[in-house]
One Martini backbone bead per residue (centre of mass of N, CA, C, O) as a GRO file, in nm:
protein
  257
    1UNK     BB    1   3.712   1.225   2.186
    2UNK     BB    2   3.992   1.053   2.139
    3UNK     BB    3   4.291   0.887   1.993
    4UNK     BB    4   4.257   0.633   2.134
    5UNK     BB    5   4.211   0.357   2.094
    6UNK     BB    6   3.996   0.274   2.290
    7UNK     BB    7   3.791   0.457   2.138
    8UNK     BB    8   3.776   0.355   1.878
    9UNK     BB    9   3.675   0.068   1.966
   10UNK     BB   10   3.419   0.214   2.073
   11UNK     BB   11   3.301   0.318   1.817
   12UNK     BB   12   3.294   0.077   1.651
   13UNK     BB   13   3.090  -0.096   1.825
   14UNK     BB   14   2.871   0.127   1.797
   15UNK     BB   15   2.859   0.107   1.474
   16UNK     BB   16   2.783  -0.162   1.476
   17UNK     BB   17   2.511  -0.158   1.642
   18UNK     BB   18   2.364   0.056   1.452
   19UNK     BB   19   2.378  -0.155   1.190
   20UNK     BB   20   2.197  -0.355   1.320
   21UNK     BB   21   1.939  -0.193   1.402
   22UNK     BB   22   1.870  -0.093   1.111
   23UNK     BB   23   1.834  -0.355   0.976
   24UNK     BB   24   1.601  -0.484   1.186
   25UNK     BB   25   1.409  -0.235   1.086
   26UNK     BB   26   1.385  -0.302   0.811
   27UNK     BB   27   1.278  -0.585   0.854
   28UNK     BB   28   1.044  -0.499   1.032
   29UNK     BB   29   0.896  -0.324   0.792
   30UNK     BB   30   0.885  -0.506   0.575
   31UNK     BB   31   0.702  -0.743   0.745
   32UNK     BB   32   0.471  -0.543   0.796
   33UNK     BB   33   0.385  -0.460   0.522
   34UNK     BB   34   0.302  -0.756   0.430
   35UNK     BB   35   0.104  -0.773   0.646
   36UNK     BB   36  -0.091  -0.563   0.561
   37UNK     BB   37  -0.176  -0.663   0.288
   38UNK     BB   38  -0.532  -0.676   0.168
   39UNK     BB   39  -0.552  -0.609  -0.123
   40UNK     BB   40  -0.461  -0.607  -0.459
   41UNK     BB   41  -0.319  -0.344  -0.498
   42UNK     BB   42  -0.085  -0.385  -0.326
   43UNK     BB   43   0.019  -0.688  -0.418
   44UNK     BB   44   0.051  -0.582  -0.724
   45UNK     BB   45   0.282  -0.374  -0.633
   46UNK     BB   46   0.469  -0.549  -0.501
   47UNK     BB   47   0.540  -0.702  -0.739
   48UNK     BB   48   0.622  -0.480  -0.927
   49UNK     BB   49   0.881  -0.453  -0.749
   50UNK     BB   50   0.991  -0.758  -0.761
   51UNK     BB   51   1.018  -0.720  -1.064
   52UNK     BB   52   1.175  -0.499  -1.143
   53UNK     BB   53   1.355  -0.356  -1.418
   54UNK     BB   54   1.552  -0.216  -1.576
   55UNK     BB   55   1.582   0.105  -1.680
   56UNK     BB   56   1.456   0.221  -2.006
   57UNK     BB   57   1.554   0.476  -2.150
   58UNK     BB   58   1.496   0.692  -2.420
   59UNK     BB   59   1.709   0.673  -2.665
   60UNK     BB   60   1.852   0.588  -2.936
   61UNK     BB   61   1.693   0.500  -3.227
   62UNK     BB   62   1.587   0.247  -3.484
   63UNK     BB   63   1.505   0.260  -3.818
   64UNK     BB   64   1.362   0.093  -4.075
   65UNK     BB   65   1.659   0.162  -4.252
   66UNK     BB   66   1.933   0.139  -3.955
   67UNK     BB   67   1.936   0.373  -3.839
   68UNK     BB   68   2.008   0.653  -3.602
   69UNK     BB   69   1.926   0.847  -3.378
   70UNK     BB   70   2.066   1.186  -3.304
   71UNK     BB   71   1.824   1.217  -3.081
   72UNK     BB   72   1.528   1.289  -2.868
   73UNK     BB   73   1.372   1.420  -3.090
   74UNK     BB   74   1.363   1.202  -3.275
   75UNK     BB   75   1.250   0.981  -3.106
   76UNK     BB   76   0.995   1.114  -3.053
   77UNK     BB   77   0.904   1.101  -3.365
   78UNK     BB   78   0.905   0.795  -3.432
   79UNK     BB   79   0.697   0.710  -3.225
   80UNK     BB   80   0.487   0.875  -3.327
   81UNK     BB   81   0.505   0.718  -3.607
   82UNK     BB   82   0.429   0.520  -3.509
   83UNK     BB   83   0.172   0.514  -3.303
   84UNK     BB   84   0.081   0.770  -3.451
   85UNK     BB   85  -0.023   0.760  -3.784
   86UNK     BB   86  -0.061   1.065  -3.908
   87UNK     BB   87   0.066   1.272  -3.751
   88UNK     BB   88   0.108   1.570  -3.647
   89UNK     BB   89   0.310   1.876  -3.579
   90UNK     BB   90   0.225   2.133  -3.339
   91UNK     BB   91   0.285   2.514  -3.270
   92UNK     BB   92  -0.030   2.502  -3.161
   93UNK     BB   93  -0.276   2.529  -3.081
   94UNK     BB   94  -0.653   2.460  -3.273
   95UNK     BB   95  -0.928   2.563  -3.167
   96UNK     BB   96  -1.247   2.551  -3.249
   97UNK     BB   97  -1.511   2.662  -3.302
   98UNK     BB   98  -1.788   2.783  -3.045
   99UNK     BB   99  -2.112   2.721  -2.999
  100UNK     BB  100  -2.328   2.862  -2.771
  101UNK     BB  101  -2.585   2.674  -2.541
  102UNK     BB  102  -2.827   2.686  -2.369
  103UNK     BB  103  -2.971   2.569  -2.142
  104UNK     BB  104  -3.184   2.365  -2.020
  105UNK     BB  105  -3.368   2.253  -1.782
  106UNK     BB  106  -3.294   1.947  -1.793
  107UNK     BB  107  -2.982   2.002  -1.799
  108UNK     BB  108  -2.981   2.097  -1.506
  109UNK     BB  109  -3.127   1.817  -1.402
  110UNK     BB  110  -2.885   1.640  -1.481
  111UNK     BB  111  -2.657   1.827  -1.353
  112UNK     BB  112  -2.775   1.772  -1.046
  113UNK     BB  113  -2.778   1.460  -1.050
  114UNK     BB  114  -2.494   1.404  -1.149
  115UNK     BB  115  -2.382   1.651  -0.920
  116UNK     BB  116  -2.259   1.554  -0.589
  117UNK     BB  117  -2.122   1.541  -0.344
  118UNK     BB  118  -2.059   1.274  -0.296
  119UNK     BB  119  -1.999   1.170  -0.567
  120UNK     BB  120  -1.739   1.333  -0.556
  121UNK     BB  121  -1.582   1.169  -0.343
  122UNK     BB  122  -1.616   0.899  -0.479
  123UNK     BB  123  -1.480   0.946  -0.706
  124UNK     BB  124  -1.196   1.063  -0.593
  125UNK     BB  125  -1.157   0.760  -0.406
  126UNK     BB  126  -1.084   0.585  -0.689
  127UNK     BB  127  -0.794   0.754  -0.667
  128UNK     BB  128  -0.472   0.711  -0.686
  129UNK     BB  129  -0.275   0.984  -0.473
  130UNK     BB  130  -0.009   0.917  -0.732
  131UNK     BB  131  -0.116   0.937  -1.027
  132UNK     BB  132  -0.022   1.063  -1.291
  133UNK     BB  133  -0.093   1.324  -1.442
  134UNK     BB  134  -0.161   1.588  -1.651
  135UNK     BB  135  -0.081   1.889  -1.812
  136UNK     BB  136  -0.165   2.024  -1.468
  137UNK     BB  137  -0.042   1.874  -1.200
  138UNK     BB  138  -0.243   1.699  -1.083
  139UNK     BB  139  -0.295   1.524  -0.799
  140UNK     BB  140  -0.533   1.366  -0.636
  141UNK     BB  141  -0.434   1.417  -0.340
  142UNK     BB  142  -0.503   1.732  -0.368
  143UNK     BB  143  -0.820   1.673  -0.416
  144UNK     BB  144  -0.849   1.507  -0.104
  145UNK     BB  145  -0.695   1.672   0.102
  146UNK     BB  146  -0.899   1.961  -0.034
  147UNK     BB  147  -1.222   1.916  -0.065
  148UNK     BB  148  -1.346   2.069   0.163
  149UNK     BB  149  -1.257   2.369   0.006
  150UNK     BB  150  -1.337   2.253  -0.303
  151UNK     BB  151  -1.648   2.177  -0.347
  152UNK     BB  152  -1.813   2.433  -0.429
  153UNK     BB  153  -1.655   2.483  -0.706
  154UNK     BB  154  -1.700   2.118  -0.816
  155UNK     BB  155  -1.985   2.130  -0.842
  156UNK     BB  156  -2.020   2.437  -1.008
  157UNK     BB  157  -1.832   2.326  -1.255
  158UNK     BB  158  -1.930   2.091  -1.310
  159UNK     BB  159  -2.268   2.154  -1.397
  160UNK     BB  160  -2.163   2.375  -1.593
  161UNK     BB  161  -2.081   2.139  -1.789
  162UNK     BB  162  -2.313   1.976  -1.837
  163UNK     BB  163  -2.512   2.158  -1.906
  164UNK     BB  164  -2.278   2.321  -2.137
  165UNK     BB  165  -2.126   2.103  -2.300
  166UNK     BB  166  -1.816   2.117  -2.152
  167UNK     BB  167  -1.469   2.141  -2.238
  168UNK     BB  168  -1.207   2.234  -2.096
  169UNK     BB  169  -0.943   2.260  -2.268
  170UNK     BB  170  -0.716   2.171  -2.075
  171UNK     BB  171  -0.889   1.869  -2.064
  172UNK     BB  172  -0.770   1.776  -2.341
  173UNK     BB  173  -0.518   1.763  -2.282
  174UNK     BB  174  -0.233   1.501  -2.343
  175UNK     BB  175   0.003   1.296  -2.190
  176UNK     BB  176   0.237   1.145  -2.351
  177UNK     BB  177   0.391   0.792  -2.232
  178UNK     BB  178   0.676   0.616  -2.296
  179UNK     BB  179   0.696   0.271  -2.205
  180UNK     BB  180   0.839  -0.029  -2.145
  181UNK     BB  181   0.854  -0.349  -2.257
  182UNK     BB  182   0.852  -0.624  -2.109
  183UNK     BB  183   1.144  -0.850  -2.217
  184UNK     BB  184   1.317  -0.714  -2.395
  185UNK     BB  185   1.625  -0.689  -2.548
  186UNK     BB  186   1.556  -0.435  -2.789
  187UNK     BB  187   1.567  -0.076  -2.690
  188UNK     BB  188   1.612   0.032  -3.000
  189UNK     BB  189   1.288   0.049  -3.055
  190UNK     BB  190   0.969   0.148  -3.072
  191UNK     BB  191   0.821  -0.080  -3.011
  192UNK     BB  192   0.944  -0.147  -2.713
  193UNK     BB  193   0.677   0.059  -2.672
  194UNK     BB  194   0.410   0.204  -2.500
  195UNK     BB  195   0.160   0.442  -2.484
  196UNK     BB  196   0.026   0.680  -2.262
  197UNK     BB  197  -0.231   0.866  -2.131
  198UNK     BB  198  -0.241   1.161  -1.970
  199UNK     BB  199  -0.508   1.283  -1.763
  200UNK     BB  200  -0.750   1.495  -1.601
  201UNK     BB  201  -0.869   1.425  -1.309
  202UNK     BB  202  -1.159   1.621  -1.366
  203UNK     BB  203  -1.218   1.477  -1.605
  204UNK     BB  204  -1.209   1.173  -1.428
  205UNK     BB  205  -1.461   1.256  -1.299
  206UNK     BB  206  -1.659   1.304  -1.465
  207UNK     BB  207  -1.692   1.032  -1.613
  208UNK     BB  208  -1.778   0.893  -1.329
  209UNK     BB  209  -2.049   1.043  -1.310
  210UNK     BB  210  -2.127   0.965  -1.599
  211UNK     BB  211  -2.110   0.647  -1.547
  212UNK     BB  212  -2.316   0.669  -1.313
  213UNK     BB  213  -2.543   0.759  -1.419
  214UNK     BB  214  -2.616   0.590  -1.627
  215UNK     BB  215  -2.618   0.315  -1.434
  216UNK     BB  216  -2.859   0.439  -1.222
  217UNK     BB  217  -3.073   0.562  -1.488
  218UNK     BB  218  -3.058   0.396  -1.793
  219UNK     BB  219  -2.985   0.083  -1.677
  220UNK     BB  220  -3.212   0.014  -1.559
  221UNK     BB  221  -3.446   0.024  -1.833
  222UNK     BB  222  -3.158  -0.081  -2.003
  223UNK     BB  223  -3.003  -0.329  -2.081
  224UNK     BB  224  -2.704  -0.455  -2.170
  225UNK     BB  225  -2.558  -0.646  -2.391
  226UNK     BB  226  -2.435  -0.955  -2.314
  227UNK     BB  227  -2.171  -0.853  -2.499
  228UNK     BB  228  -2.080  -0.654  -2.312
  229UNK     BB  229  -1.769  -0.532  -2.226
  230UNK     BB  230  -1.776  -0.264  -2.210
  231UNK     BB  231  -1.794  -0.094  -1.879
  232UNK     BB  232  -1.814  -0.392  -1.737
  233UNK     BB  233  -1.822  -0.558  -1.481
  234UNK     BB  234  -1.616  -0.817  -1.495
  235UNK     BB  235  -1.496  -0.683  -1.759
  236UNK     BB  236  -1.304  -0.725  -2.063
  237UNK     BB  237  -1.065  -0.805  -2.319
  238UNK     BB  238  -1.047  -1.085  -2.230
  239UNK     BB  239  -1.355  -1.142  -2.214
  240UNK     BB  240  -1.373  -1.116  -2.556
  241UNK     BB  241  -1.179  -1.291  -2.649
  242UNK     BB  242  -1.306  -1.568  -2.554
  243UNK     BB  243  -1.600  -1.493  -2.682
  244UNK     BB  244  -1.470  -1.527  -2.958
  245UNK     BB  245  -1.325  -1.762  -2.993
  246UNK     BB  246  -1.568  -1.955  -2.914
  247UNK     BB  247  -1.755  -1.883  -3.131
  248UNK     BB  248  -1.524  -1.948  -3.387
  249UNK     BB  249  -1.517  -2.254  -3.309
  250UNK     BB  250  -1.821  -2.308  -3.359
  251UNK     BB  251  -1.809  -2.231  -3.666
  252UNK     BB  252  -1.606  -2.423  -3.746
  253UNK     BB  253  -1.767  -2.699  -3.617
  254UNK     BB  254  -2.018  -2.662  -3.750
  255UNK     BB  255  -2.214  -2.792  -3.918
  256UNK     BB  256  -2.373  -2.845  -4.231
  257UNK     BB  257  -2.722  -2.833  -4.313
   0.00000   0.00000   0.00000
């Protein structure tokens, strides 16, 4: 290409026409994306796209005597004393001394029957494969992509878990993120955030093989109370909520025999 007028001419013509090409790509993998969402999770993912507000990293907090925090490691004690009141900070772990049962065969054959390579992969395939891991840095994606060659390894771990009723240290171990609360206009509050915790994809791997196994097998001859909310399919604490108001009312409305 030379500096010709002429040259330039076709260079603009031509970098018009790939800036449209572009946007049009753009256009049609957008239009492919939505229409290809088939279930709540992708649907709720695309609103929360396009609802996100600007992002509110934790900078300098405001005390409750309006004071201000002098750096983010004050502000990270501050929050930490909102939300979690009465909590100390340790410098370094102090796991208590633990005294070692050996299993009996029960204990065996129930850790045989709750945890088999099936159950293990539908546990692992019920995690999305991108979930903020726990403080092992462990993403679900890294244990469904490499199943195939973890599997007896996580069979023969669960198993030795549940029948030794033992939790790995590493993954009692959590790590808490505060993440800012929609809506709110003053960012500079502890309130403003509410903490997560996350945890070890392996040790909710185990939760769920005994939360299967309880509903397979004990909760079979023993049904749970009508009023049971948690771990129940169906319900939440919205419909505990709803089950209270509606009660209360009842009670207040009520005449006296």
């Amino acid at each position: 290409m030379t500096r010709q007028d002429s040259d330039w001419e076709i260079y603009k013509t031509h970098l018009r026409l790939f800036k449209k090409l572009v946007r049009k790509r753009q256009r049609d993998a957008w239009r492919a994306y939505c229409e290809e969402i088939e279930d709540y999770s992708q649907a709720a993912r695309l609103c929360k796209i396009l609802a996100k507000e600007k992002d509110h990293d934790i900078d300098l907090l405001t005390r409750e005597d309006g004071v201000r925090t002098a750096n983010l490691n004050e502000s990270l004690e501050l929050l930490m004393r909102t939300h979690f009141p009465g909590s100390t900070s340790m410098e370094r772990e102090d796991w208590p001394d633990e005294i070692e049962n050996p299993p009996a065969v029960m204990d065996w054959q129930i850790a045989n029957q709750t945890v088999t390579k099936d159950k293990i992969r539908w546990a692992m395939q019920t995690f999305s494969p991108f979930k903020s891991p726990g403080t092992d840095g462990i993403y679900p994606a890294l244990l469904q992509w490499g199943l195939d060659a973890l599997m007896p390894h996580l069979e023969r771990m669960f198993r030795l878990c549940f029948a030794h009723l033992y939790i790995p240290k590493i993954w009692r171990e959590v790590r808490v993120v505060f993440i800012p609360k929609t809506g709110r206009l003053d960012y500079t509050s502890p309130k403003a955030y509410r903490p997560i915790s996350l945890t070890s994809f392996l040790l909710k791997t185990m939760e769920k093989l005994c939360e299967r196994y309880i509903r397979d097998s004990v909760l079979m001859d023993r049904q749970p109370h009508s009023n049971q909310h948690t771990y129940t399919p169906g319900r939440s604490t919205d419909t505990a909520l709803r089950w209270w108001a509606g009660s209360r009312n009842l009670w207040t409305t009520k005449s006296p025999a």
